[in-house]
C-alpha positions in Angstrom: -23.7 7.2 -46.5 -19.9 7.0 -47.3 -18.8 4.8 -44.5 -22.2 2.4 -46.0 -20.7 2.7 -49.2 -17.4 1.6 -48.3 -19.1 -1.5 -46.1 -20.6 -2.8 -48.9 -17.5 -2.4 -51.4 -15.5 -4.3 -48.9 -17.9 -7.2 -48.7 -17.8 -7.4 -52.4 -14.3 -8.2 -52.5 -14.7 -10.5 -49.8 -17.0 -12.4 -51.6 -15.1 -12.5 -54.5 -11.9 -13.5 -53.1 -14.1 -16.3 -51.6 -15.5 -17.3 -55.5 -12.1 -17.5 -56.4 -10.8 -19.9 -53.2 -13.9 -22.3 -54.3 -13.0 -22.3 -58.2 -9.1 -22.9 -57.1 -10.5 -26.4 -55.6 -12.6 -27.3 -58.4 -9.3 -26.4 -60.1 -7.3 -28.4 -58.4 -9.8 -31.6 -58.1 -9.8 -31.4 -62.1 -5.9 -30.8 -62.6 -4.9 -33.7 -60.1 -8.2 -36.3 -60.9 -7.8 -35.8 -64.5 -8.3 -39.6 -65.5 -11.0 -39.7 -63.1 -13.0 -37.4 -65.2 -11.6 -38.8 -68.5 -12.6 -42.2 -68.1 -15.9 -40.7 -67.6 -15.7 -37.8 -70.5 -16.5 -35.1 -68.3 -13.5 -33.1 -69.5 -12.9 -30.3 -72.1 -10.3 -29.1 -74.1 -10.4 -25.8 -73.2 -10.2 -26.1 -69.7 -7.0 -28.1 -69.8 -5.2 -26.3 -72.2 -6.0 -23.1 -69.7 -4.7 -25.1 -66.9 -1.4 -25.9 -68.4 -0.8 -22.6 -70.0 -2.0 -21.4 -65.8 0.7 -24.1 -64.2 3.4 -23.6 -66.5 3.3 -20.0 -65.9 2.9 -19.6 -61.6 3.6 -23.8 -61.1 0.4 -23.6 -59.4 -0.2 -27.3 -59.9 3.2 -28.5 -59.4 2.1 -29.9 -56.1 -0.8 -30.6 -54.1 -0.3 -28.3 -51.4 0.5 -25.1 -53.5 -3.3 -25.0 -54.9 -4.8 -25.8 -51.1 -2.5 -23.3 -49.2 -3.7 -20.6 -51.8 -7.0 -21.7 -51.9 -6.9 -21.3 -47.7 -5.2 -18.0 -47.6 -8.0 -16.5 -50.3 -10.6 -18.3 -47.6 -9.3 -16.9 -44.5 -9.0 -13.4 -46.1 -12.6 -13.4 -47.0 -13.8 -14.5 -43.6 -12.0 -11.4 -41.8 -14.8 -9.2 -43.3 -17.8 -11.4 -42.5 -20.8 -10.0 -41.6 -23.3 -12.0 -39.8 -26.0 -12.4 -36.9 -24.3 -13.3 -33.9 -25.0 -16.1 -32.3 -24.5 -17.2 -28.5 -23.9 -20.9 -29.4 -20.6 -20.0 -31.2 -17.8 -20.9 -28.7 -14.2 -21.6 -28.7 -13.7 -24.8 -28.3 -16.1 -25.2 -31.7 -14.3 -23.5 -33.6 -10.7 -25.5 -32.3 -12.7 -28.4 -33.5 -14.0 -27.4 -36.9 -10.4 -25.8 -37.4 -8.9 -29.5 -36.6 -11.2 -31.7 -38.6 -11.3 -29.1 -41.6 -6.7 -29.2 -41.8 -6.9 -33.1 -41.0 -9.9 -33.7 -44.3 -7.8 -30.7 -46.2 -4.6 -31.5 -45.8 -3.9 -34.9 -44.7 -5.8 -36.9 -47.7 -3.0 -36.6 -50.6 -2.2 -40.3 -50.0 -5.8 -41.0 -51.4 -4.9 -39.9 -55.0 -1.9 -42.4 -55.1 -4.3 -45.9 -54.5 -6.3 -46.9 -57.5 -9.4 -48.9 -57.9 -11.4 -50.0 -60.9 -14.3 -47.8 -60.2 -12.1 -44.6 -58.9 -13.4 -45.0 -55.3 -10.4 -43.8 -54.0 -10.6 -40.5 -55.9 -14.2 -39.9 -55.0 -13.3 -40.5 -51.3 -10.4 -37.7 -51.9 -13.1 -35.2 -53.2 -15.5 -35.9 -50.8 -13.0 -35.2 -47.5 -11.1 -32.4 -49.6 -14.6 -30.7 -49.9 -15.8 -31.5 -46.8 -12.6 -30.3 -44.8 -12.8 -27.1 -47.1 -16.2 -26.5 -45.7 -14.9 -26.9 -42.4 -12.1 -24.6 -42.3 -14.7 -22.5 -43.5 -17.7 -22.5 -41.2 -14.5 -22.2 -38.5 -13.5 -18.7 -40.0 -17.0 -17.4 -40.5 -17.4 -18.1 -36.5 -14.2 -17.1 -35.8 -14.6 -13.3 -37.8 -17.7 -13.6 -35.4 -16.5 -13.9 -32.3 -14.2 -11.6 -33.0 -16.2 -8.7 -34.5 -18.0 -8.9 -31.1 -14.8 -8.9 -28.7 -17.0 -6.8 -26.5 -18.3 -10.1 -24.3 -14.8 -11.6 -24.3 -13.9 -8.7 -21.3 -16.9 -7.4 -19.8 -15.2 -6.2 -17.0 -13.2 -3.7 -19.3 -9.7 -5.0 -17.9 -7.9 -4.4 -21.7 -8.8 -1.1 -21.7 -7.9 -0.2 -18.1 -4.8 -2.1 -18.2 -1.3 0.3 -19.3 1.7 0.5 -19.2 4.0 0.3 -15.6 7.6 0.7 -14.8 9.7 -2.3 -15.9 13.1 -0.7 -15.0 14.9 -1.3 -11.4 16.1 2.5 -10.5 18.1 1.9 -7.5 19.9 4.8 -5.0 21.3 5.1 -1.6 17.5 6.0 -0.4 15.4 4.6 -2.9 13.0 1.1 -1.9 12.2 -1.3 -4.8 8.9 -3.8 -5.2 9.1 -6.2 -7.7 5.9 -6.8 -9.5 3.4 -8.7 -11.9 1.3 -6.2 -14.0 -1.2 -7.3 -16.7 -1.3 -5.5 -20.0 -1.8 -6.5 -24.2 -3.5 -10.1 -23.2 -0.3 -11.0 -21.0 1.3 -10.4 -17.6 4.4 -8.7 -17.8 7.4 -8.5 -15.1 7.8 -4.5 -13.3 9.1 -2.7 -10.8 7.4 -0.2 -8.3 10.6 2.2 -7.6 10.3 4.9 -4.5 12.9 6.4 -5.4 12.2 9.7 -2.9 11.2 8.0 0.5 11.3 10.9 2.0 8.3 12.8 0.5 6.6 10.3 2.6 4.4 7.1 1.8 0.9 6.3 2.4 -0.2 2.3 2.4 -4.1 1.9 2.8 -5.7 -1.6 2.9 -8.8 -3.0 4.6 -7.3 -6.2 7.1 -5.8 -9.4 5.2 -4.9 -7.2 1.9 -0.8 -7.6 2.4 0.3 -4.2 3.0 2.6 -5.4 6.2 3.5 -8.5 4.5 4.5 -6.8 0.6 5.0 -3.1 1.8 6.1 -2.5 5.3 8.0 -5.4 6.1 10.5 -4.4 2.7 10.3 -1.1 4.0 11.9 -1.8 7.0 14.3 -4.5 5.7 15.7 -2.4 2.3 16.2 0.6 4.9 18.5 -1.4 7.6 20.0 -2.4 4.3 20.8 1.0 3.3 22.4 2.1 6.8 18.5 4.2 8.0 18.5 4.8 11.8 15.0 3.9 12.1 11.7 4.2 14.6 9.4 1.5 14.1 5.8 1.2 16.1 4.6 -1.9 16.2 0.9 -2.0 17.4 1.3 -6.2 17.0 4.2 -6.6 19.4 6.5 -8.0 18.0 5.5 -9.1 14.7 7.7 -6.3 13.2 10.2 -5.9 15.5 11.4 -9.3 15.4 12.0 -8.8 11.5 13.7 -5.8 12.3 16.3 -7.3 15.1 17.1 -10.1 12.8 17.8 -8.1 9.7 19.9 -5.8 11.9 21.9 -8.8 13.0 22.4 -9.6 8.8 23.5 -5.9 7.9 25.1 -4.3 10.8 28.2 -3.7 8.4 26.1 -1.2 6.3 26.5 1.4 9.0 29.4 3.5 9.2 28.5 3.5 13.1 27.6 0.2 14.5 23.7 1.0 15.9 21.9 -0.4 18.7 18.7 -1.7 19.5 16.3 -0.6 21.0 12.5 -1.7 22.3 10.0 0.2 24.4 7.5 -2.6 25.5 4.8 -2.3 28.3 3.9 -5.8 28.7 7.2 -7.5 29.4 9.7 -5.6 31.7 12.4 -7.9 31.3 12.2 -7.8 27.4 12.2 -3.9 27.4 14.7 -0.9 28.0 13.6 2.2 30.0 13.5 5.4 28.6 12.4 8.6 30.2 10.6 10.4 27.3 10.5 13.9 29.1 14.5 13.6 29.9 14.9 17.7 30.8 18.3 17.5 28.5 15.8 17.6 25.3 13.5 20.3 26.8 14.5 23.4 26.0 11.5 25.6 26.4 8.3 25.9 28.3 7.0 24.8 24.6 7.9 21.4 24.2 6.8 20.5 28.0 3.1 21.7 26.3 3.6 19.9 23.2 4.3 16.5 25.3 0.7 18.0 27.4 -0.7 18.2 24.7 0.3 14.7 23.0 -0.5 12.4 26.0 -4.4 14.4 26.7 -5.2 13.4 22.6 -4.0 10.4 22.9 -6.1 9.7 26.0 -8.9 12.4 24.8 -9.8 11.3 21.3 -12.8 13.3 21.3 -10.8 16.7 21.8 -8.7 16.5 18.2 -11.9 17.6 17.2 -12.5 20.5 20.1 -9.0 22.0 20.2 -8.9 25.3 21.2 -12.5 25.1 23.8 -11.6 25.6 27.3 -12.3 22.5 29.3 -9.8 21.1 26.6 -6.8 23.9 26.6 -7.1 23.9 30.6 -5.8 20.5 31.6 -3.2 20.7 28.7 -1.6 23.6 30.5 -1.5 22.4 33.9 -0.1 19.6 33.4 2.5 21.2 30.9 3.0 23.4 33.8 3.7 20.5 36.6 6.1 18.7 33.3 8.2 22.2 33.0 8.3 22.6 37.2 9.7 19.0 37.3 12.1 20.2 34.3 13.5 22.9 36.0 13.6 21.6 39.9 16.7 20.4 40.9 18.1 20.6 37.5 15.2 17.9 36.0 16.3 15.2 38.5 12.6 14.0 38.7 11.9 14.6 35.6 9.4 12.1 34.0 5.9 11.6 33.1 5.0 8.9 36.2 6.3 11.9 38.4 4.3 14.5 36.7 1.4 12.1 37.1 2.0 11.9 40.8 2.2 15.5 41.4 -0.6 16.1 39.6 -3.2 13.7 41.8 -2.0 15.7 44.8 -4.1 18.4 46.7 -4.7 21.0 44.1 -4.0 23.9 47.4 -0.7 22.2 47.4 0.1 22.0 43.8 -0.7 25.6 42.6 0.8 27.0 45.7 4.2 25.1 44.2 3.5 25.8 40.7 2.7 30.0 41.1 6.0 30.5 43.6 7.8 30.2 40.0 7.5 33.3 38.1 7.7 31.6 34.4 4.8 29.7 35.6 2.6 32.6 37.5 1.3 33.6 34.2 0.7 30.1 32.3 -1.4 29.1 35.4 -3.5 32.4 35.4 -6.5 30.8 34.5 -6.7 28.5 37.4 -5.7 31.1 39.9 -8.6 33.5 38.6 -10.6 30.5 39.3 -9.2 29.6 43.3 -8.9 33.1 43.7 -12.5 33.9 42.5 -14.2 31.5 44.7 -15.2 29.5 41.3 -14.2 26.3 43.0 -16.7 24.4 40.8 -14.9 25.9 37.2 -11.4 24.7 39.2 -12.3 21.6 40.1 -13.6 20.3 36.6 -10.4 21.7 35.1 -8.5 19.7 37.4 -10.2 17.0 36.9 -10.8 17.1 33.4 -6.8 16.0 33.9 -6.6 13.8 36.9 -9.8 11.2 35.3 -7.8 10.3 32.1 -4.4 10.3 33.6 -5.3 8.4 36.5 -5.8 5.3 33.9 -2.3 5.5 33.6 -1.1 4.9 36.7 0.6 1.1 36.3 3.9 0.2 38.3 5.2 -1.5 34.6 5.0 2.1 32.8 6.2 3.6 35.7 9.2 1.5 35.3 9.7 1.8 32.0 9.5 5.3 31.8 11.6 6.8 35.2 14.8 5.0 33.6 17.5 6.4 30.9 18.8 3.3 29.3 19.1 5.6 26.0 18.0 8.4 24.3 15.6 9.8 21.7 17.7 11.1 18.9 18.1 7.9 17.1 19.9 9.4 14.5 22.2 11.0 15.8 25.1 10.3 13.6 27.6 9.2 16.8 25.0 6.7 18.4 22.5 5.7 15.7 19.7 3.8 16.8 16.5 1.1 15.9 14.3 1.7 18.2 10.8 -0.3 17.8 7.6 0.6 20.5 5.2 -2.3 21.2 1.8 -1.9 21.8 -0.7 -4.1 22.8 -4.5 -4.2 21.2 -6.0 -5.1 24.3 -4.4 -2.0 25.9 -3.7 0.3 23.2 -6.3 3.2 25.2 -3.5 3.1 28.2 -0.4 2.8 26.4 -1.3 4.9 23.3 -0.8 7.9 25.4 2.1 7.0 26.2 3.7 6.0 23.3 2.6 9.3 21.9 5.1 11.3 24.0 7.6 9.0 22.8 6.6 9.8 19.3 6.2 13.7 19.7 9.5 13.9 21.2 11.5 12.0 18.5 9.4 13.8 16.0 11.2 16.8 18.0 14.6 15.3 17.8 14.9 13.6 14.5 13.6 16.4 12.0 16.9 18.6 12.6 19.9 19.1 10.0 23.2 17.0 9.8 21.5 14.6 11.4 21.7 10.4 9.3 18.8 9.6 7.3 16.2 8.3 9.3 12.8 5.5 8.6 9.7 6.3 10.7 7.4 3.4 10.5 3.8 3.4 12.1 1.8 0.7 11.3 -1.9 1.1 12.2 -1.3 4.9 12.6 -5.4 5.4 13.9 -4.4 3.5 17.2 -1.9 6.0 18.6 -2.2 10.4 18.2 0.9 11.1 16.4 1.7 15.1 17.3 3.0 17.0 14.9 3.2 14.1 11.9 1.6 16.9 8.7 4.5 19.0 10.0 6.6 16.4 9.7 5.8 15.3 6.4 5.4 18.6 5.0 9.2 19.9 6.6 11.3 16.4 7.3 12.2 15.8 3.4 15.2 18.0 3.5 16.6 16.2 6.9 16.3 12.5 5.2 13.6 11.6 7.2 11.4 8.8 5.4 8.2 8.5 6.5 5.7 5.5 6.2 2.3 5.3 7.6 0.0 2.4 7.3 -3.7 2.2 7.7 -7.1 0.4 6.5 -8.8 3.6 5.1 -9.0 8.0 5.0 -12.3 7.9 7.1 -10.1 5.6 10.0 -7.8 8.5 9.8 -10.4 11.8 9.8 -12.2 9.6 12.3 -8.6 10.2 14.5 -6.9 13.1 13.2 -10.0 14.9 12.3 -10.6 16.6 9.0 -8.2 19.3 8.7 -5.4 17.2 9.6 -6.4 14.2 7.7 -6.6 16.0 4.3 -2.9 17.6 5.0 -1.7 14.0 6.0 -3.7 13.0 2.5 -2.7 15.6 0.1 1.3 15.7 1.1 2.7 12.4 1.0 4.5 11.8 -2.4 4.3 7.8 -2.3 1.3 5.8 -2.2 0.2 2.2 -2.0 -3.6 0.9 -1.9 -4.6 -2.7 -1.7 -8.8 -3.1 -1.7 -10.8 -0.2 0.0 -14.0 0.8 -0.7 -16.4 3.7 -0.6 -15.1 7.2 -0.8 -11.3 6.0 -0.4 -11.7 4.3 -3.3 -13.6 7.1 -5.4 -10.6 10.0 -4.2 -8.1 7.3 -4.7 -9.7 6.8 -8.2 -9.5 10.8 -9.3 -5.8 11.4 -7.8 -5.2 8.7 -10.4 -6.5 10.6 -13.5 -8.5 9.8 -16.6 -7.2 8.2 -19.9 -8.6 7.6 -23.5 -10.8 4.5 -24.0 -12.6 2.4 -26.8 -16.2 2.2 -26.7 -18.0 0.0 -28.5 -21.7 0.1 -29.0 -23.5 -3.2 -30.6 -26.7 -3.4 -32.6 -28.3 -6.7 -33.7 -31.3 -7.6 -35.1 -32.6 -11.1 -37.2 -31.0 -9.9 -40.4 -28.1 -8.0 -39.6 -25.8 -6.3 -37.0 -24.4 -3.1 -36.8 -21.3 -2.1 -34.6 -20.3 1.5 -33.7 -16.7 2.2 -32.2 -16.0 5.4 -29.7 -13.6 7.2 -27.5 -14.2 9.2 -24.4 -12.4 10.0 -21.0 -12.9 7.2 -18.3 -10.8 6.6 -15.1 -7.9 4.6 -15.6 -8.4 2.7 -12.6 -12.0 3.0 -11.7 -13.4 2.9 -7.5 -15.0 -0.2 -8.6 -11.4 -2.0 -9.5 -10.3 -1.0 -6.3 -12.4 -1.8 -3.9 -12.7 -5.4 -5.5 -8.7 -6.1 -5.7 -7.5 -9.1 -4.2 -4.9 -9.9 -1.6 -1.4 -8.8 -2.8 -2.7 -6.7 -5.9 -2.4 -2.9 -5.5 -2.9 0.2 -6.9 -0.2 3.6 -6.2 1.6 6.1 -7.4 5.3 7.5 -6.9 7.1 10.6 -7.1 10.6 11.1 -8.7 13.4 13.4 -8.7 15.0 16.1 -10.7 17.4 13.4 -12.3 15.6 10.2 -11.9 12.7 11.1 -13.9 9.8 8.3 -13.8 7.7 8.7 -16.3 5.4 5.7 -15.7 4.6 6.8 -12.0 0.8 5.0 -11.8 0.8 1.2 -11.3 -1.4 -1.4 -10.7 -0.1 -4.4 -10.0 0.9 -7.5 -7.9 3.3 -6.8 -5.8 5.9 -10.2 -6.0 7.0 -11.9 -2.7 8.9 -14.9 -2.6 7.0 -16.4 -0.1 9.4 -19.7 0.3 12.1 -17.2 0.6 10.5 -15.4 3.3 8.8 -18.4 5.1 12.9 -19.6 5.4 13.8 -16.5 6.8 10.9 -16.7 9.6 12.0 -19.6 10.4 15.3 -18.7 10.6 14.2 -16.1 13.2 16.1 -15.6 16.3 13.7 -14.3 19.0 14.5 -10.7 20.9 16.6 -11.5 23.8 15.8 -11.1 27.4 16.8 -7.2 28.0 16.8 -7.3 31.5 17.4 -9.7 34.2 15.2 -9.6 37.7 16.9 -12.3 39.2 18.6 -11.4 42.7 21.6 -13.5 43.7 20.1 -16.5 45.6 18.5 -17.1 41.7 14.9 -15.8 42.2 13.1 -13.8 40.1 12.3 -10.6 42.5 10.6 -8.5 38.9 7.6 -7.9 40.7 9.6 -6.4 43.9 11.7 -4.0 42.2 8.8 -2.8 40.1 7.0 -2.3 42.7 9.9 -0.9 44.9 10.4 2.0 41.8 6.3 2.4 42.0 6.3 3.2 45.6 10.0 5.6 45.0 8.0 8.0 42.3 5.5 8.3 45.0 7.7 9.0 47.6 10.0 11.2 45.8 6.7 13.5 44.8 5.9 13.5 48.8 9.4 15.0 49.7 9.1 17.7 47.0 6.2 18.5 48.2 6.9 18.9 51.8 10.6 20.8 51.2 8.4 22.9 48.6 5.8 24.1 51.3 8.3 24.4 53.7 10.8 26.6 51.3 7.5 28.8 50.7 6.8 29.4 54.8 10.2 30.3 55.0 10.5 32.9 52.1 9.3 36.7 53.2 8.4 37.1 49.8 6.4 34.4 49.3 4.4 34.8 52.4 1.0 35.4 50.3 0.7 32.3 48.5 0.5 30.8 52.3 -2.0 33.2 53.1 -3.5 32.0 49.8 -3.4 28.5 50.4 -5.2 29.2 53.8 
């Protein structure tokens, strides 16, 4: 009843401050067209002594603007509390033109009252336009109090009241990467800054295809690192769409190392435009352990379907054998043959020979206990699906190019190592990605090994497309790698992609521990968790009742998201929604954005095309000036073989010869 009350108190004075605007124009047409009403004795006495006392006291009629610009501001104060039935036909563009016509009749007539005619025409016409323009102005503030009483269906998507507040400070360190962006909030875009300052509690970038998370994300990722001096592994499941940025921008900023660093690619496809690298290299193995985490890393990768079985039997069993054959290699003449296309080899040879080998070594007598309970048993069935639950999926593997690639020792895994820092970018290929994945997965699992240790140079892990390859050990990594400045970025399209991969338990550690994280448009229940990480905030709600004689408006607040499922899953290319962690003294307190993230596109386009392509690596041309690639590939092909032959043979031989080894002969027969 109270707040009735006061509605109806307040639209009295409106509409007396209105009674007053009107009786200051018939004021004012009196006061200035004086003789027009004399001549016709329509004045009184009264009135004009009133008048004068009025002007010589507030000068009120001094001019004719003063009475009009008073007579306006009274009218526009009593249309701010209008009531009224809305009505749909009331638009804009209207109400510009009734504003218009109303100041042109209002204002512009005063020239009128200077011309004189016998009859006064003149004068009429300069009441007849000053009314008429009065009325205008008028009708344009009663539909303008309307319109705005009912903002409601000027933003029906809610975007005022989900817009807030972002970062607009640049907070730079030796670490930190900086986005610049556009962010809309109070009726206008504003200029910001998304600032990681803490790369190394990790970063997440989501993003269905076409959203720009390579093009606004990663790619600065990888050039304000080489800027800041990062050693830095980069996979590139698009060779070589981001190692050529990274070559080039190492050629710009080689002085911001201490250490000049080299670079480095790993690249199937193209021998000559690759280095060789032998991921097992026995230096780096230092336990029967990491031969089973490289096991286990290239069976995932191959086996997608066992993340989600680890632990049953027919998956454990061909982890540790060939684990086993990788730490025999290791520990055979010193790890001279040493490398996965060896322990592939050995692997596809007579099972009678191999475990007669493998068991003659006492630190691998026990590992293989499973398998010899099986040959021993008679279970030959049991032993030959264990075996060949490894020898099917391995035997894909088997190329003469990855054999090359991976039996040489151009350079080495620990790219930052302070001494010889290192970019080192690995290029897959789509069409391949199920051979070479498993692959490029040891190469990962052993640099994870190498790079999360101390006193070692901060360090940028980029993997683009993370579902395509089994990354070993990467919640560990994230969760532990902070303290050895490792910075780790991981893009993908969406959280089912990566429990699809990873499987549940490690998709929700991967989820819940990265620090940093960027989301252009995903939808379904990416969206909804990405929506409740970011919180709730207070919003306006505005209820509308209208009927033929009145309307009534109710206003609200309540807890809403602040940047609904719906808003993301409907962003558009560029726009993105995140959060960011600080630190102790570089305190954020806007860490929530949503915004466009700016790239100068002309800038970049130069750059492109500025590009220097990745030179040839390696030459395959013999001296007469042919190109013999294809021999020497296939030369080292048939030498892996070979070499696995001769171990064999002196192996078996060295076994017939020992007295103490004489039952593993007898076993064997």
């Amino acid at each position: 009843m109270q707040g009735e009350d006061d509605l109806r108190g307040l639209a009295k004075i409106m509409a007396f401050m209105r009674a007053v605007s009107i009786l200051l124009v018939l004021m004012h047409f009196y006061w200035f067209c004086y003789g027009f009403f004399a001549e016709r004795g329509w004045t009184l006495e009264t009135i004009g002594k009133i008048l004068t006392s009025f002007n010589r006291t507030a000068g009120l009629f001094s001019n004719t603007l003063y009475t009009k610009i008073f007579a306006l501001v009274l009218l526009a104060l009593s249309c701010l509390g209008t009531k009224g039935v809305k009505n749909e036909k009331i638009t804009w563009p209207k109400i510009y033109t009734a504003l218009v016509i109303g100041f042109l009749l209002f204002f512009l007539n005063t020239p009128l009252l200077k011309l004189s005619t016998r009859i006064g025409i003149t004068t009429l016409l300069y009441i007849l336009t000053t009314s008429l323009g009065y009325i205008a102005l008028m009708v344009a503030g009663v539909w303008m109090s309307r319109l705005l009483h009912n903002n409601l269906m000027d933003d029906v998507f809610n975007n005022e009241n989900e817009s807030f507040q972002q970062e607009t400070r640049l907070m730079q360190n030796e670490y930190s990467v900086n986005l610049p962006t556009r962010f809309y909030y109070k009726n206008k875009w504003n200029n910001g800054w998304i600032n990681v300052v803490n790369p190394f509690r990790a970063s997440i970038v989501l993003g269905t295809p076409g959203s720009g998370k390579s093009y606004a994300i990663i790619n600065n990722y990888i050039k304000q690192h080489i800027e800041k001096g990062f050693s830095m592994y980069i996979y590139d499941f698009k060779f070589d769409d981001l190692s050529t940025i990274a070559y080039n921008h190492l050629l710009k900023h080689t002085h911001k190392y201490k250490v000049k660093p080299k670079f480095y690619i790993i690249n199937f496809d193209d021998p000559r435009r690759s280095h060789r690298c032998n991921p097992l290299n026995p230096d780096f193995m230092t336990d029967i352990s990491d031969a089973y985490e490289a096991a286990y890393t290239i069976m995932l990768n191959l086996n997608r379907s066992w993340i989600q079985k680890q632990g049953d039997f027919f998956v454990e069993s061909p982890i540790i054998l060939l684990a086993a054959i990788i730490w025999y290699l290791k520990i055979y003449e010193n790890g001279r043959y040493c490398t996965f296309p060896h322990a592939i080899e050995l692997l596809n040879k007579k099972y009678a020979d191999v475990f007669t080998i493998l068991t003659s070594y006492p630190e691998l007598e026990n590992y293989l206990s499973p398998f010899m309970d099986a040959w021993q048993g008679g279970a030959q069935d049991q032993l030959q699906g264990q075996i060949a639950s490894a020898k099917i999926p391995l035997s894909r593997m088997i190329s003469p190019q990855l054999y090359w690639v991976m039996t040489g020792d151009d350079f080495s895994l620990d790219i930052n190592n302070p001494a010889a820092p290192k970019i080192l970018c690995v290029g897959n290929n789509p069409d391949r990605q199920n051979i070479y994945s498993a692959a490029l997965g040891l190469y990962n699992s052993r640099i994870v090994k190498l790079i999360n240790k101390k006193g070692q140079l901060k360090s940028s892990v980029i993997i683009d497309e993370l579902p395509t390859i089994y990354f070993r050990g990467l919640d560990n990594l994230i969760a532990t790698a902070r303290s050895n400045k490792v910075a780790v970025c991981l893009g993908f399209q969406d959280f089912s992609q990566l429990t699809r991969d990873y499987g549940d338990k490690e998709s929700k550690v991967i989820q819940n521990t990265v620090g940093n994280i960027f989301s252009g448009q995903v939808v379904g229940e990416t969206a909804k968790s990405l929506s409740e990480r970011f919180g709730k905030v207070l919003q306006k709600r505005q209820s509308m009742t209208i009927n033929r004689n009145d309307k009534s408006t109710s206003i609200s607040t309540q807890m809403d998201s602040l940047i609904p499922a719906s808003k993301i899953s409907t962003l558009t290319q560029g726009m993105f929604v995140g959060a960011v962690s600080d630190n102790f003294d570089e305190r954020i307190e806007q860490k929530i954005f949503h915004a466009e993230i700016v790239v100068d596109n002309d800038k970049v386009s130069a750059e492109t095309k500025a590009y220097k392509k990745i030179p040839q690596i390696l030459s395959f041309t013999n001296k007469s000036g042919e190109d013999n690639m294809k021999q020497e590939i296939e030369a080292n092909y048939k030498r892996v073989k070979l070499n696995i032959v001769r171990i064999i043979e002196s192996e078996i031989e060295r076994i017939k010869n020992d007295p103490d080894l004489q039952h593993l002969v007898q076993q064997e027969k």
